[in-house]
N, C-alpha and C positions, 0 to 999 in steps of 0.2 A: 237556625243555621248553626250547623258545629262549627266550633272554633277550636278544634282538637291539632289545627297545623299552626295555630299562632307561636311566636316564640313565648317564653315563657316571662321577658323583660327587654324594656328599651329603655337604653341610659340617654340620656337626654345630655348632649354633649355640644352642641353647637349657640349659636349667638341666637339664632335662626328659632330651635327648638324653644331656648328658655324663653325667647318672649313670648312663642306659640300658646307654653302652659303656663303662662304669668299672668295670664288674661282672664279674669271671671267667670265672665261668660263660656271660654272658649272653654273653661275648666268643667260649666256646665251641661258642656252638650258634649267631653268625650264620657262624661257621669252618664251621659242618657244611652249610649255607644258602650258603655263595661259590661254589658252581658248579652246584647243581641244587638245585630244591625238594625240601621233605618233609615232611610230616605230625607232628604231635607225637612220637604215639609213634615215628616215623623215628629224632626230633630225639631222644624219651629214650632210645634203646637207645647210637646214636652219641654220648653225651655223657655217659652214665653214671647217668643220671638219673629218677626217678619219674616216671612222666607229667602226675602233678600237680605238678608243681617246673616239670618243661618247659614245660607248659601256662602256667605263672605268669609264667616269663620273657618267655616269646615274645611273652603278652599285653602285658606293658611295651615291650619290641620295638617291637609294633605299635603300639600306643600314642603311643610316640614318634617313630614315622614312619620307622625302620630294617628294618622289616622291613613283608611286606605279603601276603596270599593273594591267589594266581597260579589256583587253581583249584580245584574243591569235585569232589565225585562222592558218590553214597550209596553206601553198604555194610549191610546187612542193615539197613536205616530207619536209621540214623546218617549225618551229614553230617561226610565229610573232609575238610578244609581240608588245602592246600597251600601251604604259606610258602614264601617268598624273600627273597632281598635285596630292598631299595628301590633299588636302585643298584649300578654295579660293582663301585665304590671308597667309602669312608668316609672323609671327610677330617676330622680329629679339630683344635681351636684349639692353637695352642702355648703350652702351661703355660709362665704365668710364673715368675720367677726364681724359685728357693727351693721350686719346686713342684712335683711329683710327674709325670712323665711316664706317663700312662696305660698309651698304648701301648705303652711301653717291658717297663712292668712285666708286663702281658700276654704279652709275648715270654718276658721270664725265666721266668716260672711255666712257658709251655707248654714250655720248653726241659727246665728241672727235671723236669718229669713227662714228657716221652719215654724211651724206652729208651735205655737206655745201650749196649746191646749192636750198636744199629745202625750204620749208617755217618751219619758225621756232620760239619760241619767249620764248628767254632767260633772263631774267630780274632781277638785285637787287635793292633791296629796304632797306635804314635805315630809323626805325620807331622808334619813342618814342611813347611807350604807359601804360598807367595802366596795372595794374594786370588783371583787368576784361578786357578792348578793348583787351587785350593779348589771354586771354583763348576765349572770343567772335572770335577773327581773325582764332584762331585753329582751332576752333570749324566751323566755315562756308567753312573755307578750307576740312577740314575734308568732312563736304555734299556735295559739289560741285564735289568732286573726288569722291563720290559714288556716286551721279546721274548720272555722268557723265560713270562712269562705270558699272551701271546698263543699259547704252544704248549702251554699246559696242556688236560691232557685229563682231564675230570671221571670218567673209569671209572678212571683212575690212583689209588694214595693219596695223601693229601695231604703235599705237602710245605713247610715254611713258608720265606722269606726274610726276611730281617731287616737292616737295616744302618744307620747313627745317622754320620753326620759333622758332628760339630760341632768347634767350640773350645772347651776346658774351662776354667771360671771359672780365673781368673789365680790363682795358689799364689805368690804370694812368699811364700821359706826368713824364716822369724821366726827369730829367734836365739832359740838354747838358754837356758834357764831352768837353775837352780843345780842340776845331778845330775844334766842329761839332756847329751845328747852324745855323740860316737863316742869307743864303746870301742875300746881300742889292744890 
C-alpha cells in the first residue's frame, strides 16, 4: 500500500496524544504500522499480543489521531480494517526539565528486549564542542537517518536508530562530606 499522500509529520500536541505514545506497547505496535499497514490480528501476532489488547490499543491509536484505516475488505461477512500511520514521522514536545523523556525510554526498553546474540552497535560518546560543531553534529545526524530512511525497504526486518545530542545538566564536584572521598 503507498503511503505517498501521508503528511510528512504529526506533532503530538494534546494530553490525549502524549499518553497515546507514552505507552510501550502502543509504541510497539505504531513500530509494526511505520512502513506498511495491517490488521489487528497482523498488529497481535507482530507485537505479541491478544487481539483483544491490540484491538484496545489501536482503538486509542485512533482515537488520538496516530494512527488511521487505510482500507477495509470482507472476509467470510467480517469487515477487516487496515491501520497505518497518520503520518511519516511523530514529532513528540520536549519534556521539560526534570521530566521523563518518552522517547528515550521507548528506545531503552526496545534495546533491552532485542537479542543479544545479534549484531548490534551501542555506543557513548562525551564530546566538547562549540555551539556551531554542536548544531553542525545535529544537523549531519539528522541527514544521515534520512538517507538512510529514505532507503529502507519495508520486506527488510526492522531495524531501529536512535541518537540523543544534547548537553547534560551542569554537575559541579560538591565537596566531600566527612568519610566520603578518595581512597588512597
Amino acid at each position: 500500500m503507498p503511503t505517498d499522500d501521508l503528511p510528512e509529520t504529526f506533532h503530538v500536541t494534546t494530553d490525549e496524544q502524549l499518553r497515546a505514545v507514552s505507552n510501550l506497547t502502543r509504541h510497539r505496535i505504531m513500530a509494526v504500522l511505520r512502513f506498511e499497514p495491517a490488521t489487528i490480528t497482523q498488529i497481535a501476532e507482530r507485537v505479541g499480543l491478544a487481539k483483544g489488547s491490540s484491538s484496545y490499543h489501536v482503538r486509542l491509536l485512533e482515537r488520538a489521531g496516530l494512527v488511521k484505516v487505510v482500507r477495509t475488505r470482507k472476509v467470510r461477512g467480517v469487515t477487516e480494517r487496515y491501520y497505518a500511520m497518520a503520518a511519516r514521522a511523530i514529532v513528540l514536545p520536549d519534556p521539560g526539565a526534570g521530566q521523563p523523556d518518552v522517547l528515550m525510554r521507548h528506545v531503552v526498553a526496545d534495546l533491552e528486549a532485542a537479542p543479544v546474540d545479534g549484531e548490534r552497535y551501542v555506543r557513548l560518546a562525551h564530546l566538547r564542542l562549540t555551539e556551531e560543531r554542536f548544531a553542525e553534529l545535529g544537523a549531519r545526524l539528522q541527514a544521515l537517518a534520512e538517507e538512510y530512511r529514505a532507503l529502507s525497504d519495508p520486506s527488510l526486518p526492522d531495524v531501529s536508530l536512535a541518537f540523543a545530542l544534547f548537553r547534560p545538566a551542569s554537575r559541579e564536584r560538591a565537596a566531600p562530606t566527612e568519610g566520603e572521598g578518595d581512597a588512597e
